[in-house]
C-alpha positions, -999 to +999 in steps of 0.1 A: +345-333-197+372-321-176+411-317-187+437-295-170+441-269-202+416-265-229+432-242-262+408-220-280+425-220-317+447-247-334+470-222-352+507-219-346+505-206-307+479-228-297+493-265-311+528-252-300+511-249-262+490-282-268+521-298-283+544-286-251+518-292-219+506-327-234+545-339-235+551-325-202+520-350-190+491-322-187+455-335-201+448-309-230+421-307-252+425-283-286+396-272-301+404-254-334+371-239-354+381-250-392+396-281-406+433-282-418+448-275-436+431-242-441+445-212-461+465-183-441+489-155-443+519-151-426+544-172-443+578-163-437+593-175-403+627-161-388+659-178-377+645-177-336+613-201-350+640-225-354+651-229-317+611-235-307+609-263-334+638-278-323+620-279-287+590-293-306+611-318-325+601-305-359+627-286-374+631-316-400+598-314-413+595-279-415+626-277-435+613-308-460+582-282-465+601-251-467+620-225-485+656-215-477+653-182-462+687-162-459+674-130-449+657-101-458+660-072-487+650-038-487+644-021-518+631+012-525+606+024-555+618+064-544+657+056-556+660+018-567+684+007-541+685-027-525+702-031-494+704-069-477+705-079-445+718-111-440+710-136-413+745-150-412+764-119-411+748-112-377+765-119-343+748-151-330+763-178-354+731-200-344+706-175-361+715-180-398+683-186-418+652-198-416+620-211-441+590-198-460+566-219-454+530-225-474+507-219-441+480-245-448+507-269-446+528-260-419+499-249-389+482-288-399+518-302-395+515-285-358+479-295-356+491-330-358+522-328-339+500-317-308+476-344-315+504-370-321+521-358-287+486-365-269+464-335-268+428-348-271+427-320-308+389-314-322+387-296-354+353-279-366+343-271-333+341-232-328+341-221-285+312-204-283+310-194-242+337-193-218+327-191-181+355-183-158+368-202-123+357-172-107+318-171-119+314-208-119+304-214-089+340-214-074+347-252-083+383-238-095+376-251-132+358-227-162+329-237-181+337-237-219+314-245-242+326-257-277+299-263-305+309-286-339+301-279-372+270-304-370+251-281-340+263-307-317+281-289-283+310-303-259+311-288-222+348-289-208+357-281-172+393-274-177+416-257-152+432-235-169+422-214-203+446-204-228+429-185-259+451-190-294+422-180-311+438-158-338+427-126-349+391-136-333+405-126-303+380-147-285+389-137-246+392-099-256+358-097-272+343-112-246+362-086-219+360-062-244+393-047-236+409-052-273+420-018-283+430-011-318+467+008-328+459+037-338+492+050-346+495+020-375+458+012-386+472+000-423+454-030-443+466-055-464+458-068-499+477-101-510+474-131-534+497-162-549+515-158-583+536-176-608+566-160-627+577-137-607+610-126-605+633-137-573+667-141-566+677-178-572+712-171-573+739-161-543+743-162-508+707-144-507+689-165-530+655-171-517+650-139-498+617-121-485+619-088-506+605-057-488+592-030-512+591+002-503+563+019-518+539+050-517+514+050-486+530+011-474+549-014-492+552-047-500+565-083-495+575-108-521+578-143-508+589-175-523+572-208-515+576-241-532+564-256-565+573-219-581+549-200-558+556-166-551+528-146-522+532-114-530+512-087-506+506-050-503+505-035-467+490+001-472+480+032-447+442+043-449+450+066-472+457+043-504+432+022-494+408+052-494+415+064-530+414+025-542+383+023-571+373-010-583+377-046-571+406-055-546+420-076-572+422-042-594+436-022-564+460-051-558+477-047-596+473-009-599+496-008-564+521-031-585+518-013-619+529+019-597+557+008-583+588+012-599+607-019-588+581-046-585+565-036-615+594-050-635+593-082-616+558-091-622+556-084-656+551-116-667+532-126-632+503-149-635+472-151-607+470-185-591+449-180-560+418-153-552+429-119-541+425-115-503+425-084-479+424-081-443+421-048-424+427-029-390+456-051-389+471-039-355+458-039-320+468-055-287+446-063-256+447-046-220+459-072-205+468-109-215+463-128-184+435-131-154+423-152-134+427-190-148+431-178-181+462-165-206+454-149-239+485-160-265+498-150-304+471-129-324+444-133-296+468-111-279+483-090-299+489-084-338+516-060-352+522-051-390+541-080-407+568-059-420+599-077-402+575-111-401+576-115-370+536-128-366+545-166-368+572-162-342+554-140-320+524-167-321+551-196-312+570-179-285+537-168-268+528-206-269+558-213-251+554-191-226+516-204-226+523-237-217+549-225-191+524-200-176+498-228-180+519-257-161+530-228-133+494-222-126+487-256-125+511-268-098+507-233-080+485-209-092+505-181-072+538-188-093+516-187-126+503-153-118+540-138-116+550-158-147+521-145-163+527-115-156+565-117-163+558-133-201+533-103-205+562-082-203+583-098-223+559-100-250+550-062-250+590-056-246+593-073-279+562-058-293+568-023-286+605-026-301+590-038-334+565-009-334+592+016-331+605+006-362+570+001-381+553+028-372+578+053-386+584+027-418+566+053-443+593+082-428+615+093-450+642+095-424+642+061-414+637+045-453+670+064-456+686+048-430+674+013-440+687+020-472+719+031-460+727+008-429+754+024-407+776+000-387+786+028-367+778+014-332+770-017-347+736-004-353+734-030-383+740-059-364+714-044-339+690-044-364+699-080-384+697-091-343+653-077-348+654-087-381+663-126-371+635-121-343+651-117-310+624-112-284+652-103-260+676-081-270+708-093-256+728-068-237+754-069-263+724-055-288+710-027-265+737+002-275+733-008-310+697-007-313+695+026-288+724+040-309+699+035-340+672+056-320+690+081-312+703+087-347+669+086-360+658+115-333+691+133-343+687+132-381+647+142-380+658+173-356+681+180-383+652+177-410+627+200-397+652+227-395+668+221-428+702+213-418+699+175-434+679+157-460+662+124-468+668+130-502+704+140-497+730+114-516+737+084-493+770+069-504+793+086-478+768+068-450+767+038-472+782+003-450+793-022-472 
């Protein structure tokens, strides 16, 4: 069967890319292993989601599904304080909020989108061989092979591959150049509640609450119909001394901590208890010949500033653009593929500064205390909101924010400052 883009994965990159190449007139064919709506994590999107659904045409629907999502709060188990960074307090008076979103419903909304906009969008078919341009036989079309629930398999000679296939990470397998991050190997632990305790009043009613706990910390996210996901992201180390089910490991983390303890003391179990582990890594490369590998299949990093869902969307943006590049001149797709790599890993690698120093002391202290000195809050509301580019305007601010870090854990390991010291004086309100 040919078509001029076959998508391995019907999750939020690959129905974005399906939803964008089929409107721009491209023959696409989306093969997606489950049915939708199927459960997932990942369910808190950030104020830049919005400008890609408005592309899309969906920003109506998402927010008829959605929760109002303000912005973020930090709170921390060592001294109680909340700090909140909200989105309309930023710079950019477009980036104001956003939505939590129940994932089963909003990936089949995109699912259908791309199927309504004309991709030819096969569900219960799972790719099972890819064969590239290049060891086909030169025809200048790959051989992928995609197999249905029922044992029955589809051969489609497309021209161009992109894999969305998740955390599978189809294309990287198969080249074997997925490498896992070693310097945040943390797991997760996560579940849906009722009665638990969120804001419903204020300007930051409806919030994603980050708790910052021993060995990780948590997220406490409201969806509709009283819904509340509520996750623990830990280093190997608690997951190590965990004893029992996940489900026990799950409440002893709560029963520990000193604020979300006292939020879910009434907290009822609605869904399984679910885990997932080795949660980052990111592939060699993302692009070769006739192929671009896009959102988790790609790259994952921890979900502490949830950036997954727009990392997954903006990747099938720059998908579909690679993919309709290649199409009309494959020399022009190679340099935008190779110019959206970039731009991906630029965005990635700022988000792992931050992460993979979240269980410091020195930098939960300055969270907790946000100096504007700089404007280093605004540089980080401007990450928070999920700016894949930081705007030049945001480059001292955020730099000023490193450099203060470096400064202040000098000053640590020679005893002239201290994490522990009172904040107030730094305090920014």
């Amino acid at each position: 069967m040919l078509c001029d883009v076959l998508i391995i994965g019907g999750g939020p990159a690959g129905s974005t890319a399906a939803a964008l190449l089929a409107k721009s007139g491209r023959d696409v064919v989306l093969l997606e292993k489950e049915a939708h709506p199927r459960f997932h994590i990942g369910e808190s999107l950030l104020p830049c989601n919005l400008a890609i659904l408005e592309r899309l045409g969906m920003h109506q629907e998402v927010r008829a599904m959605g929760v109002y999502k303000p912005g973020a709060e930090f709170i921390s188990d060592e001294t109680g304080q909340r700090v909140d960074f909200n989105f309309a307090t930023g710079i950019d008076p477009t980036l104001t909020h956003s939505y939590h979103v129940r994932r089963s419903q909003f990936d089949a909304a995109l699912f259908a989108h791309a199927r309504r906009n004309g991709a030819r969008a096969m569900e219960r078919t799972r790719v099972v061989n890819v064969i590239l341009p290049q060891d086909n036989g030169d025809t200048g079309r790959a051989r992928v092979t995609g197999r249905h629930e029922d044992g029955t398999s589809h051969i489609f000679a497309p021209r161009f591959v992109l894999d969305a296939s998740g955390r599978d990470t189809f294309m990287a397998n198969r080249l074997r150049n997925k490498r896992t991050d070693k310097h945040n190997n943390t797991a997760a632990v996560y579940g849906h509640f009722r009665h638990v305790k969120c804001r419903t009043e204020g300007d930051m009613a409806g919030c994603i609450s980050i708790h910052l706990a021993q060995d990780g910390w948590f997220w406490v996210i409201p969806l509709q119909d009283e819904i509340i996901s509520v996750g623990f992201v830990g280093t190997q180390a608690a997951f190590k001394r965990r004893r029992g089910s996940m489900q026990e490991f799950l409440f002893g983390q709560i029963s520990k901590s000193r604020t979300l303890g006292e939020r879910m003391q009434e907290a009822e179990l609605v869904s399984e208890v679910m885990t997932a582990g080795n949660y980052s890594y990111r592939a060699r490369g993302a692009w070769g010949e006739g192929y671009m590998m896009i959102g988790d299949a790609f790259a994952f990093v921890d979900p502490l500033f949830s950036s997954g869902v727009m990392l997954a969307m903006a990747g099938g943006e720059l998908g579909a653009d690679v993919a309709n590049a290649w199409l009309d001149d494959p020399a022009a797709g190679r340099k935008l593929a190779g110019q959206s790599e970039q731009r991906l890993c630029r965005a990635m690698d700022r988000l792992c500064w931050l992460i993979y120093r979240i269980n410091s002391p020195v930098l939960r202290s300055m969270l907790m205390a946000p100096r504007n000195v700089f404007r280093m809050r605004d540089g980080l509301v401007a990450l928070l909101a999920g700016n894949l580019d930081i705007r030049r305007e945001f480059r001292v601010p955020v730099l000023a924010f490193r450099v203060i870090y470096y400064l202040l854990s000098a000053a640590e390991r020679i005893g002239l400052w201290s994490a522990q010291a009172p904040r107030d004086a730094a305090d920014i309100r």
